[in-house]
C-alpha positions, -999 to 999 in steps of 0.1 A, spaced: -96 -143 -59 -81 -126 -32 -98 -93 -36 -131 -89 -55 -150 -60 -57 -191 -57 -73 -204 -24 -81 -182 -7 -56 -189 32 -54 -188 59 -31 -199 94 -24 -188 121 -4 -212 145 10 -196 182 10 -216 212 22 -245 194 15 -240 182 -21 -231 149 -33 -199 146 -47 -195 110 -66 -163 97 -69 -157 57 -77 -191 43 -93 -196 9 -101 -163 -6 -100 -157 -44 -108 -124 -56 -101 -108 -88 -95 -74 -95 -84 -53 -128 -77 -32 -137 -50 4 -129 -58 -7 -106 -88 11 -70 -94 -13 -49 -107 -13 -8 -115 -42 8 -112 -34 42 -134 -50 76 -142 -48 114 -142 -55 134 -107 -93 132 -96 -99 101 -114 -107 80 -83 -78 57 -81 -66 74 -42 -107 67 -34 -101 33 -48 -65 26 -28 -87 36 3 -114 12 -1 -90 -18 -10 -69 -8 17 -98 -11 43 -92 31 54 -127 33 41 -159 17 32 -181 20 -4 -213 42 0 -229 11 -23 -216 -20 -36 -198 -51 -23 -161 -57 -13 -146 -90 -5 -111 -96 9 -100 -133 12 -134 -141 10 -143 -119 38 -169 -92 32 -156 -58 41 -184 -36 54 -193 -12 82 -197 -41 103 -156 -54 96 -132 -44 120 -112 -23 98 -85 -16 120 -77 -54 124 -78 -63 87 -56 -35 83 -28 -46 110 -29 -82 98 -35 -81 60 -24 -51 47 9 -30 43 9 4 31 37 25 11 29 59 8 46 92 -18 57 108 15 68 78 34 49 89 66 85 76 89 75 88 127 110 114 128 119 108 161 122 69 159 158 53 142 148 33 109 145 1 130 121 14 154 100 27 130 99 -4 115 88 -19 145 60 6 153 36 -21 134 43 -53 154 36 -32 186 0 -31 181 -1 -69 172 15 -78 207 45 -88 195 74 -89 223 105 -67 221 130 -90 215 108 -107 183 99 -70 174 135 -61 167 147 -96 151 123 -87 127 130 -52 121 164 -63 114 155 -90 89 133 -67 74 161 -38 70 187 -63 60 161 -73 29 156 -41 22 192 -33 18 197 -10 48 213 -35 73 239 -4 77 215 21 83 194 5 112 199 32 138 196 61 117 168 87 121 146 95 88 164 130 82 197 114 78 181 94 54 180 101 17 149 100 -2 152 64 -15 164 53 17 135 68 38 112 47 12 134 13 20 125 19 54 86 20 45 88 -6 26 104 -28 53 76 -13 77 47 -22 53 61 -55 56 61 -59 92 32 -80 100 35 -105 69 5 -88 48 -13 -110 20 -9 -72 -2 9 -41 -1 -7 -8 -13 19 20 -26 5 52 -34 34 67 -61 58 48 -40 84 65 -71 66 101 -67 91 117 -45 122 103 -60 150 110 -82 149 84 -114 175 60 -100 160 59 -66 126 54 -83 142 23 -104 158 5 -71 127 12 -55 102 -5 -82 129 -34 -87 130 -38 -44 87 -44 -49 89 -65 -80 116 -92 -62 90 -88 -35 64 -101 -54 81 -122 -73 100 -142 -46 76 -136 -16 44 -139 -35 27 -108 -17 -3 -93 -42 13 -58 -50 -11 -27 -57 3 4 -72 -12 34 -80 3 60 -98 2 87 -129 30 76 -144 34 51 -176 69 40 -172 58 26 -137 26 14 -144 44 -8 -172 60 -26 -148 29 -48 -136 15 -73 -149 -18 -60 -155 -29 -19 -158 -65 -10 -145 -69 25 -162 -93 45 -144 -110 76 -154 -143 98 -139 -147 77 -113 -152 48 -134 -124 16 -145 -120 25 -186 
């Protein structure tokens, strides 16, 4: 299993009071899998993105990543640079930086050099169908574009899994489409273990396992 989780949970405190919001949660999830983990808002599945995604750490249970055990003690930042890519609702695109740059922003803290930095970003944009678009800045972008560009980001530093928080959620239905068919030929022919969360059913349908979630709790 690439990612296994026992009895995961967590707890926020807020003014005092505990506020529970995953408890117990067993999961297991192959390499190369595309999973959906799916329920309504407040249900836990953003807590549970952030835990997988190593922005967090459970208040109780266990969570293993390649065999690795992810707890206070893991340097988060370091599983997150080498393991993980992230694609989020608002695409999060630095506005300043041309599509390529911002694709590159991710190989900079790996110590990549220039030159290799912007092969890659090139590579990346010409996969992602935006070879034409490399020097563009994200407001002369459209919506499905902008996400293309994310996308090629999240992949910059060959992650094992990419995490997409309603990767659909800001865009119009045929955007939405090209962007859940660009993640499934990712999957598909690059083998990386894909992780969406979203509401929606239509997009959930599209893995090849749903993990509903409600209360806190996988249902």
């Amino acid at each position: 299993m690439l990612i296994r989780t026992e009895n995961l949970s967590k707890t926020y405190q807020l003014d005092g009071i505990a506020v529970p919001a995953l408890a117990e949660i067993n999961l297991n999830i192959a390499e190369g899998e595309f999973i959906s983990i799916m329920g309504p808002s407040g249900c836990g599945k953003s807590t549970l993105m952030h835990l997988l995604g190593c922005l967090d750490t459970p208040t109780e249970g266990s969570y293993w990543l390649g065999g690795e055990l992810i707890d206070r003690r893991a340097n988060l930042p370091k599983i997150r640079r080498e393991k993980i890519g992230f694609v989020f609702q608002t695409f999060n695109l630095l506005p300043r930086l041309s599509a390529i740059v911002n694709v590159e922003v991710p190989m900079v803290y790996c110590g990549i050099k220039p030159k290799q930095r912007r092969q890659r970003s090139s590579e990346l944009l010409n996969l992602v169908g935006l070879s034409n678009r490399v020097n563009h800045l994200p407001n002369q972008l459209s919506g499905g574009e902008r996400q293309r560009v994310a996308i090629a980001r999240a992949l910059a530093n060959e992650p094992q899994i990419i995490l997409a928080d309603e990767p659909t959620g800001n865009l119009d239905s045929r955007s939405g489409e090209d962007i859940l068919k660009l993640l499934e030929k990712l999957n598909r022919e690059n083998k990386v273990t894909l992780i969406i969360v979203t509401h929606d059913e239509k997009v959930a349908g599209r893995a090849g396992r749903i993990v509903r979630m409600l209360d806190g709790r996988i249902v």
